[in-house]
N, CA and C of each residue as an Amber inpcrd file, in Angstrom:
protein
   378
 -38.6700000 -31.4730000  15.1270000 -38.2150000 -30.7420000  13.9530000
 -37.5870000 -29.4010000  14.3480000 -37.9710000 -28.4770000  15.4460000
 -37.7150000 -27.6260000  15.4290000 -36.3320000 -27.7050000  16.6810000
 -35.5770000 -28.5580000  16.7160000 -34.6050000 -29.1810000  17.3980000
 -33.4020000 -29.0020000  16.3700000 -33.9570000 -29.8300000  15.1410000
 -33.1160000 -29.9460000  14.2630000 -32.7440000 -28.5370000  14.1730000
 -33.7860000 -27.9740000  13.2760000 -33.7140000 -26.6420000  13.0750000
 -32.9150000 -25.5580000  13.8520000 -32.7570000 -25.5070000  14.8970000
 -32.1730000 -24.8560000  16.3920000 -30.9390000 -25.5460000  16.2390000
 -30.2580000 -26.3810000  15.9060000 -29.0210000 -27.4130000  16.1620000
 -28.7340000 -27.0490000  14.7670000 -29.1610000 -27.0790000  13.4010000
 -28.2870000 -26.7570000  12.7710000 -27.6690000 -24.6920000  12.7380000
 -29.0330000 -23.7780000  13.4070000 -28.5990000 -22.4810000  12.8770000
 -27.7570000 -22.5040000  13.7920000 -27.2360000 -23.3710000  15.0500000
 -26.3670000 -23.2850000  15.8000000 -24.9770000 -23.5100000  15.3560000
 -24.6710000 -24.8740000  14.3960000 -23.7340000 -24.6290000  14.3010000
 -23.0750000 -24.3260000  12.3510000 -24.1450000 -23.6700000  11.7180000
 -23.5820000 -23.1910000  10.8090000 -23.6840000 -21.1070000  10.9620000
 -23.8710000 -20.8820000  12.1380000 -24.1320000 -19.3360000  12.0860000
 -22.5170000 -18.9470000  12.0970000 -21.7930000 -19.4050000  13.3700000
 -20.5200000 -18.8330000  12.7070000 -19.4890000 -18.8780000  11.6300000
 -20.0840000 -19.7010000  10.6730000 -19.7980000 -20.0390000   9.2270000
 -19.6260000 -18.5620000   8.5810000 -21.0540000 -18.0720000   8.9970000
 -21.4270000 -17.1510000   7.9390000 -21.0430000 -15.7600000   8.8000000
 -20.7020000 -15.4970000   9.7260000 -20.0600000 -14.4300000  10.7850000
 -18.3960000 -14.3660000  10.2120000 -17.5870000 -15.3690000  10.1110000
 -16.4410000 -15.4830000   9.9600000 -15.8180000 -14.8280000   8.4740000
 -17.1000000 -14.8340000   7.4030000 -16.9380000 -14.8140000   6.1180000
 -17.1050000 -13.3510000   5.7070000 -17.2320000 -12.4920000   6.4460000
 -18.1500000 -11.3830000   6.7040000 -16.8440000 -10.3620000   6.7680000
 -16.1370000 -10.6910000   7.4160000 -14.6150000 -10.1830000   8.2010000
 -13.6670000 -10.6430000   7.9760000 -13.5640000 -10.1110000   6.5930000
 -12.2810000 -10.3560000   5.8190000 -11.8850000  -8.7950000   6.0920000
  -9.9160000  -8.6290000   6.1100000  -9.5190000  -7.4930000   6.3220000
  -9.2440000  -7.3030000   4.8090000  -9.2540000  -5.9050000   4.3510000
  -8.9900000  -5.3500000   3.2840000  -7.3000000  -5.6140000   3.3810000
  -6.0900000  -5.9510000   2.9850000  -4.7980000  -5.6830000   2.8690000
  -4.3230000  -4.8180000   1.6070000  -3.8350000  -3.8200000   2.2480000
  -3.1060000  -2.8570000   1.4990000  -1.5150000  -2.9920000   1.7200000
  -0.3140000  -2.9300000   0.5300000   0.7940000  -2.7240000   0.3540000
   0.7010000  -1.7130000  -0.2550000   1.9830000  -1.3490000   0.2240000
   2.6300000  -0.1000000  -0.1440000   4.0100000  -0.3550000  -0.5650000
   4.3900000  -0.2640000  -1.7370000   5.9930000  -0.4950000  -2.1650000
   6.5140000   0.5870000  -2.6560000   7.4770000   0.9370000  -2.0030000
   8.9810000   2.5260000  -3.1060000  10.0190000   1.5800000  -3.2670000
  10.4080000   2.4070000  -4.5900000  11.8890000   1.7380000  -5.2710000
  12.4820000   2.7070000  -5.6650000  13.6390000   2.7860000  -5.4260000
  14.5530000   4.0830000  -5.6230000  15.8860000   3.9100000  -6.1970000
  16.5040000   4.0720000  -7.8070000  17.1010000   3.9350000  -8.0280000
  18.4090000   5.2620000  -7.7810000  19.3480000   4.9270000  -6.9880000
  20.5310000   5.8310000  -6.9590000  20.2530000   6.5580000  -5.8940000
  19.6030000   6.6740000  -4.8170000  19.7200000   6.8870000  -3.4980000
  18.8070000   6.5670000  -2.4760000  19.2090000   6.8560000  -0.8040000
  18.3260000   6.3890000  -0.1050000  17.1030000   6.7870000   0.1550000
  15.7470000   7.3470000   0.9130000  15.1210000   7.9720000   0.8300000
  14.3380000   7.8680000   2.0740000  13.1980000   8.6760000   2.2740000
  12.3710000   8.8860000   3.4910000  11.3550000   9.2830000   3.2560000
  10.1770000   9.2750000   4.1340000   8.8790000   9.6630000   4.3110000
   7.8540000   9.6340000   4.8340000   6.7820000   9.7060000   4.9460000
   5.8310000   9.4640000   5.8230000   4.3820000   8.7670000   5.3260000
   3.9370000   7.9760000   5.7390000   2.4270000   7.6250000   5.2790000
   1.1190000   8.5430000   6.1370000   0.2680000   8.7310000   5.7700000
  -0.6320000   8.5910000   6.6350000  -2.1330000   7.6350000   6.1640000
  -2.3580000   7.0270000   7.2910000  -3.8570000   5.8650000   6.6380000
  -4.7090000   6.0490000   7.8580000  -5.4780000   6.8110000   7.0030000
  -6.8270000   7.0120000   8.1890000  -6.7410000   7.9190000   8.9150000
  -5.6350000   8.9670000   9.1810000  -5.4020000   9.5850000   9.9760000
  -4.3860000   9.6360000  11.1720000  -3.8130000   8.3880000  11.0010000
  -2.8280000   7.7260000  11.2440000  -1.6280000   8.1220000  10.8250000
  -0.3970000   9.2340000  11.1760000   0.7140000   9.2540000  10.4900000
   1.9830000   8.3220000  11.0740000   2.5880000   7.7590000   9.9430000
   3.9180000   7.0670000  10.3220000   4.9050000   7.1180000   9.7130000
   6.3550000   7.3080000  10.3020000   7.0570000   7.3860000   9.1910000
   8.0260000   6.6640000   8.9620000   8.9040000   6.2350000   8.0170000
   9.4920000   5.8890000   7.0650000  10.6360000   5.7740000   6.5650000
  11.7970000   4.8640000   6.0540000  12.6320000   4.9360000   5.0920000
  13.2630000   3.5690000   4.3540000  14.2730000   3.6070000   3.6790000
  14.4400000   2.6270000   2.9670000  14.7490000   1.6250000   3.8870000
  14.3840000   0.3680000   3.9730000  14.6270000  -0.6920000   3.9000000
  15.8000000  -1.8020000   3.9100000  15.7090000  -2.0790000   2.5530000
  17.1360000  -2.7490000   1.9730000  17.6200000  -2.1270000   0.6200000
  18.8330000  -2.1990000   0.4570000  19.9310000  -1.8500000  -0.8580000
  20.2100000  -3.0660000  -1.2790000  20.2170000  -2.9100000  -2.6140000
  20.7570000  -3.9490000  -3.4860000  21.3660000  -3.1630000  -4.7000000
  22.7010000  -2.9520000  -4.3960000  23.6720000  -1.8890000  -5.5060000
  23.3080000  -0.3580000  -4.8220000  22.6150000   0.0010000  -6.0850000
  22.2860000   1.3250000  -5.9140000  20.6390000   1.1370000  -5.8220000
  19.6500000   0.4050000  -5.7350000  18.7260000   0.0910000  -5.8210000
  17.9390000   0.3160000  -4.3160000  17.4520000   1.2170000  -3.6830000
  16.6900000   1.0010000  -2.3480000  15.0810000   0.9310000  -2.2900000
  14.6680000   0.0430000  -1.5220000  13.6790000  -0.2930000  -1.4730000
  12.6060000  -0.5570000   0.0180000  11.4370000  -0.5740000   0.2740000
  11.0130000  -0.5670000   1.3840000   9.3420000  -0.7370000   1.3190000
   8.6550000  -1.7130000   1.9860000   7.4100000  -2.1650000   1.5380000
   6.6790000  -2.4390000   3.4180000   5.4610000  -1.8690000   3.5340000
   4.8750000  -1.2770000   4.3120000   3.4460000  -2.3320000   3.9850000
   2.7030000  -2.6060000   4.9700000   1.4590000  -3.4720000   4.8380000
   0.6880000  -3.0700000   6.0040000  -0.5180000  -2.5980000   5.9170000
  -1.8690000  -2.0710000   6.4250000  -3.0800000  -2.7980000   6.1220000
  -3.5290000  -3.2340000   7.1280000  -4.9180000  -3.6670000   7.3920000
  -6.1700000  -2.7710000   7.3490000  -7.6350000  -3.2180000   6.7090000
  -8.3150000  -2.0020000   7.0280000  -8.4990000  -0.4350000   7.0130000
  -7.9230000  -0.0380000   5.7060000  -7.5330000   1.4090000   5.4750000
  -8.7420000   1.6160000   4.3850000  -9.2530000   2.8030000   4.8110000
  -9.9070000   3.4300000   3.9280000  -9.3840000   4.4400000   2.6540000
  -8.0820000   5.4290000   3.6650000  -7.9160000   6.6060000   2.4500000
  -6.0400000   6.1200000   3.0670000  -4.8480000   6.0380000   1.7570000
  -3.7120000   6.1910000   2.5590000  -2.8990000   7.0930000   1.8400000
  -1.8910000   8.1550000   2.4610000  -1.4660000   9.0300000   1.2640000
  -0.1250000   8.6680000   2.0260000   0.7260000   8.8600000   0.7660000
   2.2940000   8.1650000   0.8690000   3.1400000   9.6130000   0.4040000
   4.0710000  10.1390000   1.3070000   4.7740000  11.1860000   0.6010000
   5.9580000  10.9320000   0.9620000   6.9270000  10.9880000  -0.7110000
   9.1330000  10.5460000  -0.2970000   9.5790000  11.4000000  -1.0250000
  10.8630000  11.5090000  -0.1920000  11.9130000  12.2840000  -0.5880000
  13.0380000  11.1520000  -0.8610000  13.7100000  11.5830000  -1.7930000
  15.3950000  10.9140000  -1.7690000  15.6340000  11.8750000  -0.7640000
  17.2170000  11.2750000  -0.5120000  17.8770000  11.8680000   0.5040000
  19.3290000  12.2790000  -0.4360000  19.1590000  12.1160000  -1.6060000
  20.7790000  12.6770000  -2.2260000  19.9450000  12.6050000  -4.2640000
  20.8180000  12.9570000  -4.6600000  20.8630000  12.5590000  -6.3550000
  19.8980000  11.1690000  -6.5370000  19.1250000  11.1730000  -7.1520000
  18.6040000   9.8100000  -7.5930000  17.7610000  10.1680000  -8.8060000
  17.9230000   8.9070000  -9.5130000  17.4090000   8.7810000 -10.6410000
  16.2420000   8.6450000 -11.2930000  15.3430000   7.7090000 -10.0150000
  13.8340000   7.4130000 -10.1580000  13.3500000   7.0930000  -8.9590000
  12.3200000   7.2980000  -8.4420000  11.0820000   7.3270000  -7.1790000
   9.9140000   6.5890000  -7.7330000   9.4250000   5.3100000  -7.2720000
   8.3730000   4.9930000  -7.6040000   7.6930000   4.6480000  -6.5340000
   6.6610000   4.5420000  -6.6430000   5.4690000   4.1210000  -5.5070000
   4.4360000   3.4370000  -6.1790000   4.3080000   2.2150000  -5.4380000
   2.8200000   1.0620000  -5.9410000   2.0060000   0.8680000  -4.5300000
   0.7440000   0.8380000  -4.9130000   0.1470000   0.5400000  -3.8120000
  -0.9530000  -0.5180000  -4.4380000  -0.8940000  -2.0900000  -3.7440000
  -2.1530000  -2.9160000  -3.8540000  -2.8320000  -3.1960000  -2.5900000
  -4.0680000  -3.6340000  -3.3390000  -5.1180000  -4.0830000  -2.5500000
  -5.1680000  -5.3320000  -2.7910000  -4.6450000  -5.5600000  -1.5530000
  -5.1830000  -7.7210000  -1.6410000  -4.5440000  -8.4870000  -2.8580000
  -2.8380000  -7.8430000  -2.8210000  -2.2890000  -8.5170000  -4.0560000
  -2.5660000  -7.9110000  -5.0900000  -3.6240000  -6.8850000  -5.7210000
  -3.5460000  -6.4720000  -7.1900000  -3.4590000  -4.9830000  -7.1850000
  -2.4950000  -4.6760000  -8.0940000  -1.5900000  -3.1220000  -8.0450000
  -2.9750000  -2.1400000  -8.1820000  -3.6040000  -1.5070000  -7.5350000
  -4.6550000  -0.6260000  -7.7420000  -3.7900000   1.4450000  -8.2560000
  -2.9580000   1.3260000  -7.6310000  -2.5500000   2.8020000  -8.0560000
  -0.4380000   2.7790000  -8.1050000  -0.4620000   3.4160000  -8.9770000
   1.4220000   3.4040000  -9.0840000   1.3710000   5.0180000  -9.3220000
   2.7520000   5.5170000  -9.0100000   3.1680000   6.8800000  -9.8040000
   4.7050000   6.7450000  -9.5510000   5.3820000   7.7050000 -10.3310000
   6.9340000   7.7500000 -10.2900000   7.4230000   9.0960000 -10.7720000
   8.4170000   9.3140000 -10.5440000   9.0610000  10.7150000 -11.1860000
  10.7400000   9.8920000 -11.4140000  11.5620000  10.7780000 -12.6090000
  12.3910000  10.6920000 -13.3950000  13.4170000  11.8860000 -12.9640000
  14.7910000  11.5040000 -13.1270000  15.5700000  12.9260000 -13.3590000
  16.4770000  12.1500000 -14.1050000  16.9370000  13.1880000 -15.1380000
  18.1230000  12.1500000 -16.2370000  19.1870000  12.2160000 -15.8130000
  19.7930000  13.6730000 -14.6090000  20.6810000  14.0130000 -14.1100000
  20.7360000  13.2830000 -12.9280000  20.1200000  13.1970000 -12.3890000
  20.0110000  12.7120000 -11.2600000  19.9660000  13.9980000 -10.0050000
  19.2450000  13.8620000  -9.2300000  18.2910000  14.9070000  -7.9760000
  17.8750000  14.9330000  -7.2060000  17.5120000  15.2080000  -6.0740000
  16.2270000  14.6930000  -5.6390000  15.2460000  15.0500000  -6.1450000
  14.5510000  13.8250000  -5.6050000  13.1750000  13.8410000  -5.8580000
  12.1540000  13.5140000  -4.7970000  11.0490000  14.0840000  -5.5110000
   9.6110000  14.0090000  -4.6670000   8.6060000  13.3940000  -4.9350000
   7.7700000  12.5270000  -4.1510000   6.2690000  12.1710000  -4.5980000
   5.5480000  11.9030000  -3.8160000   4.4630000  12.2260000  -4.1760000
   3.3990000  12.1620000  -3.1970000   2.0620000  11.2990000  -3.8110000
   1.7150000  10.6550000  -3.2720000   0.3450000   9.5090000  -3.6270000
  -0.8230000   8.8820000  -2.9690000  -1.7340000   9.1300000  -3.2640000
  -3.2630000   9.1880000  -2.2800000  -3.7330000   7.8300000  -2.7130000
  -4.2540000   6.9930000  -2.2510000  -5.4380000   6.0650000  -2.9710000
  -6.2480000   6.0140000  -1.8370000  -7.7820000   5.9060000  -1.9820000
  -8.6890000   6.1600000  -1.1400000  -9.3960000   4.3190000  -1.4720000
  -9.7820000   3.5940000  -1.1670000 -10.2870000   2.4040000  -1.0140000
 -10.8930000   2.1880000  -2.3140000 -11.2360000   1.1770000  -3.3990000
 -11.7430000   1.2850000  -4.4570000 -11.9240000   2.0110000  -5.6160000
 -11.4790000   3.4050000  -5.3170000 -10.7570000   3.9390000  -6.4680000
  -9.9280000   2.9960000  -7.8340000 -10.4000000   3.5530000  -8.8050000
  -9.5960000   2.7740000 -10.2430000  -8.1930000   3.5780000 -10.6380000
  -7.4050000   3.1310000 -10.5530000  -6.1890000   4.2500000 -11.4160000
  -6.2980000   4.1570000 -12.8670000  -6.7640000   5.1140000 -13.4830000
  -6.8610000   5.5280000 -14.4420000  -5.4110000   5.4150000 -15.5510000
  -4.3190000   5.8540000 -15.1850000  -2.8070000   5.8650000 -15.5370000
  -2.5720000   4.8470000 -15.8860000  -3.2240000   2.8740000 -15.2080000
  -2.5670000   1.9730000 -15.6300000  -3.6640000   1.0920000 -16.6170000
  -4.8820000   1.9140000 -16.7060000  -6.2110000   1.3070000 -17.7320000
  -5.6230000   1.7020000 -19.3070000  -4.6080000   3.2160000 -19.1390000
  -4.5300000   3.2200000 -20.3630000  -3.7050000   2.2880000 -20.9630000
C-alpha cells in the first residue's frame, strides 16, 4: 500500500507545482491621434523606453507586454500637435486601468500612469 501511495505522490506532485506558476501578463497599449509620440515605462524598477509603433493615417499606436510586474508607471509625450493620448493597461486580457488627455486645438500632450498589481480603477467602475 504504501508503494501505491509513494507512486502516485510521485507522479501527480508536479501537477500541482506547475499550477502554482502562472505569470501575471500585463499590456500596455497608447493610441495617439494626430501625432507620433515617445516615452518611457518603468516596471519594477526597470526603466525602458519607447515610441510609436505603427501609423494608420494619422492614428499611432504601440503595445508593450510584461511578465511578472508588480508596480508599472507609463509616461508619453507627443512629439508634435495631437489631438488625443491614451493609455490602457491589462492584466491577463482584462483592461484594469485607462487614462487619456484631449486638446481641441491640437498640442502636445502629456501622460503619465501608474498601476501597481491588483489595484481597481475606479474611473472605469463609474
Amino acid at each position: 500500500m504504501r508503494m501505491i501511495v509513494a507512486a502516485c505522490a510521485l507522479v501527480f506532485a508536479p501537477l500541482d507545482l506547475s499550477c502554482s506558476d502562472d505569470a501575471e501578463k500585463i499590456k500596455i497599449t497608447v493610441i495617439c491621434n494626430g501625432a507620433p509620440f515617445s516615452g518611457w515605462y518603468d516596471a519594477d524598477g526597470n526603466v525602458e523606453y519607447f515610441s510609436d509603433e505603427s501609423q494608420s493615417g494619422v492614428i499611432y499606436s504601440s503595445t508593450i507586454t510584461l511578465e511578472d510586474v508588480e508596480e508599472v508607471e507609463v509616461d508619453i509625450t507627443t512629439g508634435d500637435e495631437a489631438n488625443s493620448l491614451t493609455a490602457k493597461i491589462y492584466r491577463d486580457g482584462e483592461k484594469v486601468k485607462s487614462s487619456n488627455t484631449y486638446s481641441t486645438y491640437g498640442s502636445v500632450l502629456y501622460l503619465n500612469v501608474t498601476y501597481t498589481l491588483g489595484e481597481e480603477d475606479s474611473e472605469d467602475e463609474e
